[in-house]
N, C-alpha and C positions, 0 to 999 in steps of 0.2 A: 589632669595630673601631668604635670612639665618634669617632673624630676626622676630620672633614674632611680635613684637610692629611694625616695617614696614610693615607687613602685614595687620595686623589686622588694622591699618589708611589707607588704600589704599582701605578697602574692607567700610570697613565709610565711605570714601570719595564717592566711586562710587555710595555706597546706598543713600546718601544726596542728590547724580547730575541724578540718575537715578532712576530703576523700574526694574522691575521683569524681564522685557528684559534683563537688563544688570548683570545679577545675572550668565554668563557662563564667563566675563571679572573676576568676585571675584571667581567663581570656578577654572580657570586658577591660581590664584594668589595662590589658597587654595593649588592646585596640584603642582603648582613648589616649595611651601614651604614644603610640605610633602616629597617629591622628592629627599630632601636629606638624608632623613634618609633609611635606607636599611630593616632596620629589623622591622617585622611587630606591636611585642612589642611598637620599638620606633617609628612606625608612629601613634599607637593607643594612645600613650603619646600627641603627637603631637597633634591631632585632638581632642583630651580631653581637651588640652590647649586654640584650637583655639574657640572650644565651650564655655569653660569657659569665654574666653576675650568678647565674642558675646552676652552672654545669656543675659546682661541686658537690649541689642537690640532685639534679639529673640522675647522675650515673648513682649517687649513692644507694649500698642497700641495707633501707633502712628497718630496724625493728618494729617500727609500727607499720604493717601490712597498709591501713588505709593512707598514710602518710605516702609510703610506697607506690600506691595505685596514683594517686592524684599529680606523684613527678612524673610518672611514664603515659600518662596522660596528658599531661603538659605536654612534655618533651615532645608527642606524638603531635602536637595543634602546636608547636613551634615549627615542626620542620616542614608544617603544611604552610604555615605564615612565610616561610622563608623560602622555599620553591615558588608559592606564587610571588612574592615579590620578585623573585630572581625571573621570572617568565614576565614578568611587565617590561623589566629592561631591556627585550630581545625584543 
């Protein structure tokens, strides 16, 4: 999956139909989108981006409880994605 914007409705989509269980189906989706970039710079671009497209989900709180579990779930395996990548560059 090449494209930002199909990514990030895919990872919508699963958060809208699912829960916190299904938050390793959007980590999959997270990892083959990153996957193409080689160099660590440009995957920390990337996972900047993908944070950016999410944040208005992230922080949101939202009335579906399991909708609710599955951002902070996310959000928690973003900021793990994103330290590691930042520790490669070092």
């Amino acid at each position: 999956m090449s494209d930002l914007i199909q990514c990030i409705g895919h990872i919508r989509t699963i958060a809208a139909n699912g829960d916190a269980q299904h938050v390793d189906q959007a980590a999959q989706l997270i990892s083959d989108y990153l996957s193409q970039f080689l160099q660590p710079r440009d995957r920390l671009t990337a996972i900047r981006q993908i944070e950016s497209k999410l944040e208005p989900y992230l922080g949101y709180h939202h009335c579906n409880p399991q909708v609710k579990a599955f951002y902070v779930t996310l959000s928690e395996y973003l900021d793990q994605i994103h330290m590691t990548i930042q520790i490669n560059l070092h």
